[in-house]
N, C-alpha and C positions, 0 to 999 in steps of 0.2 A: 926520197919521200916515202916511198914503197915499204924503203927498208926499214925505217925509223917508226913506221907505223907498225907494220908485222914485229918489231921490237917491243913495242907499247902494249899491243893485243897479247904478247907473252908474258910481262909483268902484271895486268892486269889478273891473266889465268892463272899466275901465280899466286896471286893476295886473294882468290877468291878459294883455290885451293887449300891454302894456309889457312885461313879462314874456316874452312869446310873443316879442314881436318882437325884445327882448335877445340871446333865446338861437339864436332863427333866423337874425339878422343875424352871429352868430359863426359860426353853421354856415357861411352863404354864404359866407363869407369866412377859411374855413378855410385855404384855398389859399395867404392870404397869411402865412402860419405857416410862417418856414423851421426845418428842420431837419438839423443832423449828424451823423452815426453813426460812431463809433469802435469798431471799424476799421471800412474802409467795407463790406470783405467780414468777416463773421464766423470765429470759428476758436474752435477748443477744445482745451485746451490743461490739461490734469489730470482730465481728464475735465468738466469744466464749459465755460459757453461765455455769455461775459462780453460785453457792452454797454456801449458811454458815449452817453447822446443827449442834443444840446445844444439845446435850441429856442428861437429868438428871436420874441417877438411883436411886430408894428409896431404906435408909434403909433394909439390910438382904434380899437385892435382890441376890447380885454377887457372886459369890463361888468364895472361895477365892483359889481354884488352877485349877480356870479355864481361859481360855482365851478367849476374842470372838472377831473376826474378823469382820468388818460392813462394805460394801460397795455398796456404793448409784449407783443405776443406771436409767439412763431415757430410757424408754422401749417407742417405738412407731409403727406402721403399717411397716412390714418388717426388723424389728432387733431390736436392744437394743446398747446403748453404756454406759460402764462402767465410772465412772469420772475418773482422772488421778491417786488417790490415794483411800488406802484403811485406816482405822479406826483402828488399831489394842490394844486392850485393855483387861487388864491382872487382876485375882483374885492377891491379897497383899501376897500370898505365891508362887507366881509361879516367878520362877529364868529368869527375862527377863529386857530386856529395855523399855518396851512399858508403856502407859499410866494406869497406879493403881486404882481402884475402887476398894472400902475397903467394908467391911461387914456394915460399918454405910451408904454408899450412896455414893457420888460421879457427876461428872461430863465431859462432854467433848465438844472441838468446834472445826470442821471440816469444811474448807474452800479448793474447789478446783474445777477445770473447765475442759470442754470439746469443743471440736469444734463443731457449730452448723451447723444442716443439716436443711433444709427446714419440715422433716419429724417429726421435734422435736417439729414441732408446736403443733400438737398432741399427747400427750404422757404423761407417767405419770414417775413420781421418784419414787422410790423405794426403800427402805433399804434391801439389802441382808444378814444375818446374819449367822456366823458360829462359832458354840461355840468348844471347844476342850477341854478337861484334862486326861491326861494322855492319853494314846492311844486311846481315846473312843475320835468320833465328834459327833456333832449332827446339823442340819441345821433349824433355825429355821424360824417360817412364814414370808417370807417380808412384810415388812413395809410399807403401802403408804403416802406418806410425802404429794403429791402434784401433780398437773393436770396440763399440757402443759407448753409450752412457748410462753410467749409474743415477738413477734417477729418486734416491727412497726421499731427498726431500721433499716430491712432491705429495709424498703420500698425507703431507701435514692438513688435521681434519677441520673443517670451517665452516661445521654448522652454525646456525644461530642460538643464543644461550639468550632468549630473549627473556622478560621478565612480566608476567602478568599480574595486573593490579588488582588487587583481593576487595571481596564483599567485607562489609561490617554487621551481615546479616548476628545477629544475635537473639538465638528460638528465647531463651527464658529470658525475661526482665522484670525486675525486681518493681514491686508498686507496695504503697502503704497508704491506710487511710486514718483519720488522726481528731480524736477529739480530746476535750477537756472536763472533768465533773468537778465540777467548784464546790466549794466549804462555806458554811460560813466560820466566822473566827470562832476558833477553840473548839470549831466542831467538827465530828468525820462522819455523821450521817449524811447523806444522798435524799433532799429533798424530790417530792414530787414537781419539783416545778423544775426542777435542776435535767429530772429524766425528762421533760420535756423539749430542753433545747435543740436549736436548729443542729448543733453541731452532734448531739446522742441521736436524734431522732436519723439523721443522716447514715452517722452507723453503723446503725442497726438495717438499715434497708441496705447498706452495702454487703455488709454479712450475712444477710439471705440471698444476696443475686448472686455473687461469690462463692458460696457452697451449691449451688446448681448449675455453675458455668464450667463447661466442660475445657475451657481456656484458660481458666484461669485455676489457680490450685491456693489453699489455705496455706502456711508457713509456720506461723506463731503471733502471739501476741505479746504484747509490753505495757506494763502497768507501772510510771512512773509515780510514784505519788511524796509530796512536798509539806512541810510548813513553812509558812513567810517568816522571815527574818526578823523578827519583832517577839518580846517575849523571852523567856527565859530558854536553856536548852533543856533542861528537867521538863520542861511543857512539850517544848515543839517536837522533842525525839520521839515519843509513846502516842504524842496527835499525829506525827505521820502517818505510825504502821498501822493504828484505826482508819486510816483513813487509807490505805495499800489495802488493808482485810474487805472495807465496806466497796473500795471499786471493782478488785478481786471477784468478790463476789459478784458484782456485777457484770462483768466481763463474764466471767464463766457459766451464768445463765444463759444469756445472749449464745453460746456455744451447745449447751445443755446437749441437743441432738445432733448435731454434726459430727461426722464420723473423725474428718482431719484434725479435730482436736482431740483426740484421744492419744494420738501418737504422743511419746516421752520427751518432754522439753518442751511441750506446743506455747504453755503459760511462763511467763518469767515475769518477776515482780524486784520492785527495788525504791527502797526509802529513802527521803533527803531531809533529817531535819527542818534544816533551814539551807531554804532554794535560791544562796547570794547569785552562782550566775546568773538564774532568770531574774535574779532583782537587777543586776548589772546589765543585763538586755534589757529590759522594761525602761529603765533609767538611759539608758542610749536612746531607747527610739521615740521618748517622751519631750516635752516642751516646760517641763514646769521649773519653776523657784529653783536658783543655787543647784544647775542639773550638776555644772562642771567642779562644784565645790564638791557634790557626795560623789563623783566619779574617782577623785584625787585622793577623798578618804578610803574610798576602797583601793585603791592605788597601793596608799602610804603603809596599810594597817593589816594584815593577815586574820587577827584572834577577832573573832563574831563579835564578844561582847567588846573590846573597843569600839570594834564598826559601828555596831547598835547604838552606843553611848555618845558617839560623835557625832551623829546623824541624829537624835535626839536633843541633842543641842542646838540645834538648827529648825527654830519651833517651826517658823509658816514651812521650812520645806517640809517637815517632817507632820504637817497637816497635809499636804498633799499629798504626801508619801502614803496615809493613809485612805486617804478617799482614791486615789486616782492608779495606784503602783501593789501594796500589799493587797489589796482584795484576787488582785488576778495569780499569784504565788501558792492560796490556800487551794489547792489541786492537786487533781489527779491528772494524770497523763496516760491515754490510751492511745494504743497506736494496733494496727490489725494490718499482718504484714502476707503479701500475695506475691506469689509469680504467676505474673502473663505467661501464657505457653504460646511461643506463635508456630508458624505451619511444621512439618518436620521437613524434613530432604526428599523425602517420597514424597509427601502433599505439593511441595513445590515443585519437582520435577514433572508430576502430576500434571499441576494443575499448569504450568509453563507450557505442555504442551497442548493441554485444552483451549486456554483464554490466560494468554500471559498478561495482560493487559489490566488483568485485577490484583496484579501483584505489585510488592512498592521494589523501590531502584534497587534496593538490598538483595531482595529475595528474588530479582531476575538475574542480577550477576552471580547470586549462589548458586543460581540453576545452571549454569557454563559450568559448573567445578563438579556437578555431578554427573555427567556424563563422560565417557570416553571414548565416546562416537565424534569426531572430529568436524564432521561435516552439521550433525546436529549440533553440537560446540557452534559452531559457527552461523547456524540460526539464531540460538538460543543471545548470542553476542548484538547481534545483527535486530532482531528483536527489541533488546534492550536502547541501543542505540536510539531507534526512531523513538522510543516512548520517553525518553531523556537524551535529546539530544546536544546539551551542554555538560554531559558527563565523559570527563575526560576518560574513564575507565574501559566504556563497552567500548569507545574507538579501538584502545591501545589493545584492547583483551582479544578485537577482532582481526586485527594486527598479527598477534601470536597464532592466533589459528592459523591465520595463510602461509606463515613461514612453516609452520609445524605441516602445513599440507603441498609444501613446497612453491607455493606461490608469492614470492620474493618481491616481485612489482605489486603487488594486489596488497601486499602487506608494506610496503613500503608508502604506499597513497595513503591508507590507514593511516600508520603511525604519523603521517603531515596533518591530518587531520586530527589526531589528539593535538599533537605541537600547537599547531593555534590555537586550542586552548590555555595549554601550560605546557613552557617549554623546560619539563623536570629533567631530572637526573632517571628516570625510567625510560621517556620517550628518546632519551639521549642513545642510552645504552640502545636500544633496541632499532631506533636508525641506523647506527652503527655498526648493526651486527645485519642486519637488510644490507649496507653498502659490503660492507666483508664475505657475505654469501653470494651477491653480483660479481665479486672481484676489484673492486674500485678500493683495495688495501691505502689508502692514503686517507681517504676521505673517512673509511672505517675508525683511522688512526686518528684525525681529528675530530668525530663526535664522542670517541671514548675520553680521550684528554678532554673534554670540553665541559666534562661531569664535575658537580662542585665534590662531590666524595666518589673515590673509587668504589666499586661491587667487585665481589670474587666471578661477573658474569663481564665484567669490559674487564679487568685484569687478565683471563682467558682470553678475548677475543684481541687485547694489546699483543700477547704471547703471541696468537696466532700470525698476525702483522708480522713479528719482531721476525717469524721463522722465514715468512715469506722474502724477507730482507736479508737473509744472511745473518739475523745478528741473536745467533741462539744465545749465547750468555745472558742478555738480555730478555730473552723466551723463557729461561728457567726460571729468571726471579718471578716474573709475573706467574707462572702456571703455580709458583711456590713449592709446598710439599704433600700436596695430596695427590697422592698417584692415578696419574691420568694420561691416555695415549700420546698427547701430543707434550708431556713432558717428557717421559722415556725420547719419544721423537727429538726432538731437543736436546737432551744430553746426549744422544748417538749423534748428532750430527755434529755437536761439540770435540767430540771425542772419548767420552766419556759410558765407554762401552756398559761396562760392569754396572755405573750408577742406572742407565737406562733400563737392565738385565732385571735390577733389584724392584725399580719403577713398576716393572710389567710384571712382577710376579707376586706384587702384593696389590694388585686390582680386583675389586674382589669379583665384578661382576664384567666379561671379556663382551664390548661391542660382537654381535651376529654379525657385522659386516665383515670383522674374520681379519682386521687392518692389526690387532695385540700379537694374534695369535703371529700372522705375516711379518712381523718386527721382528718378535720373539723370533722367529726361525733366523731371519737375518744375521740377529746378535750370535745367535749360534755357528753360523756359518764365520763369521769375523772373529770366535776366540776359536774356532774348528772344534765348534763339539757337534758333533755330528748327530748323535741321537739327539741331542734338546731342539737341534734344526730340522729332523724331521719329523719329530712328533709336533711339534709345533706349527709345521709347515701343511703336515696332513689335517690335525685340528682346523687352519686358515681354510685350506680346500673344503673343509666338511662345513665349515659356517657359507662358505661363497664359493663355489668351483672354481670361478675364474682366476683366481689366484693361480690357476694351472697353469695359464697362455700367462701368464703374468711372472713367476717363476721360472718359468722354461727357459728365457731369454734374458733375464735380471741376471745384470754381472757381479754382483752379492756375491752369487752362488757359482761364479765360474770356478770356484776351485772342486764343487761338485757334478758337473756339465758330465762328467765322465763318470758317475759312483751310478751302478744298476738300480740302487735302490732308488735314489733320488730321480731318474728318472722315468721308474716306474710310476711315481709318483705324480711326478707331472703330466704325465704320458692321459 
């Protein structure tokens, strides 16, 4: 029994050494384990940041009843994160499901992703390795596959393109005041009882308050003047312009001293024989005899003298016609035409900040568009608000201040507060771009689709989604073709070096944040033109320094990591 046991204790030291020596020998010879990494520099690209790794083992490398477990991890300043999955691969005798690497060689391809931190920028991959057979593990040296991540998608820009809703403030507005001096038939003298009426006497008192109101300003005047449709045309064409001469006159007394009628054009005059439209109006809005019968013969008949003669044949109407229709025809037509002046832009800015309060709904949201003080903007909004508080505008206007002063939440409550009043295609847009400046890119994506017409301002803010997504092609159609950083962005991450090149260098006016200029250098370092990369790069630096710490370490530019100039630059 002794001996069968000390028998047993040697086979066991045997399989433990075999063992031992299996998984050591793979360690040793780890080295000869090649490896590929797609892409060789990492990038992330929808916020994730994706791996392909291919590893070929040579020949009488694998034991065949081992198994080794491989997973890749990107280690950076303050932690490490493992990718989503692990590698798991098996010697040709070991009782498993997993991937086989036989005693001749072998191979494997490993595809899988992690969420990107800002921190990943720096950082290297790693292969973690853990062999096992039989009770026995061994952990062997990690791997380094690979140095950082290229990160330029993130640089895609997500301000808000909010849209503020405009005054209808309008300074001048047109006024006129309107009288009539009547005839008697066949005649063009201007009775004294005529210059008496309520409608002359009127007037004339408007045209003196008018020339001394410093709000109001004179224009012109219009002297219509008519014969009733009755009567020969040999009569009525020569009794009009008697009767254009006698109101003429009259109108231009009434002006005699006023200065704004001396200006060239102030008077205009103009004759009608015979006044059928106003007979046609009179006749509509009249109740007498056979209305619809003379309606149908002006209808049927063009030439005056049939009208005349048709409508004369129609005795009672054409008694009425007389007493109740031609009497009101034989006239003049005065009209005295003004502009209102209302406050100017100084008056209203003015007086906005005195006593807004005596201002109308127009000319308090005009007062927001004259300043460029942000924070005053933001009263002047706020202001309006309480004084019309059913005005969907000052909500949404106070809405764009907060985003414009980066206050996202403050302007996001806003813009819920227009919505309940009207949920337009403005407060859509502008939700939308509050959710896309928080980061909530989905929700962003459904109030800009939710608009009954697209804006060139949610077409922008759809692009900027699309980029965040991975799905640039889709980024270029909306940005379209007006050159702007986040389409250049877009077709570089497409691939599409040269059109992004062409993008950034017909912008006419380069964002201070220095994000143009920092592409531009990019683009230059990926067709390796070297000057358009630094001067471009220095330009980035001069609008914003930090582009320095930001550059220094962007693998963009590892093929310049070594060039003195470049990293003078950065330095």
């Amino acid at each position: 029994m002794k001996k069968f046991r000390s028998y047993f204790i040697l086979i066991l030291a045997a399989a433990v050494m075999t063992s031992c020596s299996g998984l050591n020998k793979m360690k040793k010879n780890s080295n000869l384990v090649k490896y590929e990494v797609t892409p060789k520099v990492l990038e992330t690209h929808a916020g994730m940041v994706t791996v392909t790794i291919k590893g070929t083992f040579p020949a009488k490398y694998f034991d065949k009843k081992t198994t080794v477990t491989a997973a890749p991890v990107l280690t950076y300043a303050g932690g490490e994160t493992a990718f989503e999955k692990v590698q798991v691969l098996q010697g040709e005798s070991v009782e498993a499901n997993n991937k086989v690497i036989t005693t001749s060689g072998g191979d494997f391809t490993y595809t899988s992703t992690i969420p990107y931190k800002d921190a990943m920028k720096i950082s290297e991959l790693v292969l973690k390795e853990k062999a096992g057979r039989g009770k026995k593990s061994l952990d062997f040296a990690q791997v380094k596959l690979a140095d950082g991540v290229i990160a330029t998608s993130t640089l895609v820009e997500k301000h808000g393109k909010t849209i503020t809703m405009k005054d209808n403030y309008v300074r001048i507005n047109p006024e006129n005041k309107l009288a009539d001096i009547n005839y008697q038939i066949n005649m063009a003298e201007i009775t004294s009882k005529e210059l008496k009426a309520e409608d002359i006497a009127l007037l004339k008192e408007y045209i003196k308050s008018v020339s001394v109101d410093p709000n109001r300003q004179l224009k012109s005047t219009e002297v219509s003047s008519y014969a009733s449709p009755d009567g020969s045309m040999k009569i009525n064409e020569p009794l009009s312009v008697k009767r254009g001469v006698t109101a003429d006159r009259f109108i231009k007394k009434e002006f005699d001293k006023i200065e704004a009628a001396k200006a060239e054009g102030f008077f205009n005059e103009k004759t009608t024989p015979e006044d059928w439209d106003g007979f046609k109006s009179e006749v509509e809005n009249s109740t007498i005899q056979d209305k619809e019968l003379i309606l149908r013969v002006l209808s049927m008949y063009s030439d005056p003298d049939v009208r005349e003669k048709e409508i004369k044949n129609m005795s009672a109407a054409f008694e009425a016609l007389k007493t109740d229709i031609l009497p009101k025809l034989r006239r003049s037509k005065l009209a005295v035409n003004v502009d209102i002046i209302g406050r100017s832009d100084e008056q209203i800015l003015a007086q906005m900040k005195a006593d807004p309060k005596v201002l109308s709904l127009e000319e308090m949201l005009r007062a927001g568009t004259l300043t460029t003080d942000q924070n005053e903007q933001l009263m002047f909004y706020q202001a309006t608000a309480e004084s019309f508080p059913k005005d969907i505008r000052a909500k949404n206007n106070i809405g764009c201040t907060y985003m414009a002063l980066g206050k996202t939440d403050e302007a996001i409550a806003e813009f819920e507060k227009a919505k309940a009043i009207q949920n337009n295609d403005v407060v859509k847009n502008n939700l939308g771009f509050g959710a896309l400046v928080k980061g909530d890119m989905a929700k962003a994506e459904e109030y800009f689709n939710s608009m009954t017409a697209a804006t060139a301002e949610s077409k922008w803010g759809l692009g900027v989604v699309a980029i965040t997504k991975g799905e640039y092609d889709k980024a270029v159609n909306y940005f379209g073709t007006e050159p702007c950083f986040n389409l250049a962005l877009a077709q570089y991450l497409k691939g599409d070096v040269n059109k992004a090149k062409t993008t950034l260098d017909a912008m006419k006016d380069l964002c201070k944040c220095g994000k143009p200029s920092y592409l531009k250098a990019v683009i230059g370092a990926r067709l390796d033109d070297r000057n358009y990369m630094l001067a471009n790069l220095r330009e980035a630096i001069g609008f914003n320094a930090d582009w320095k710490a930001y550059a220094k370490t962007d693998l963009e530019f590892a093929k310049f990591f070594a060039d003195d100039t470049f990293k003078s630059a950065v330095q």
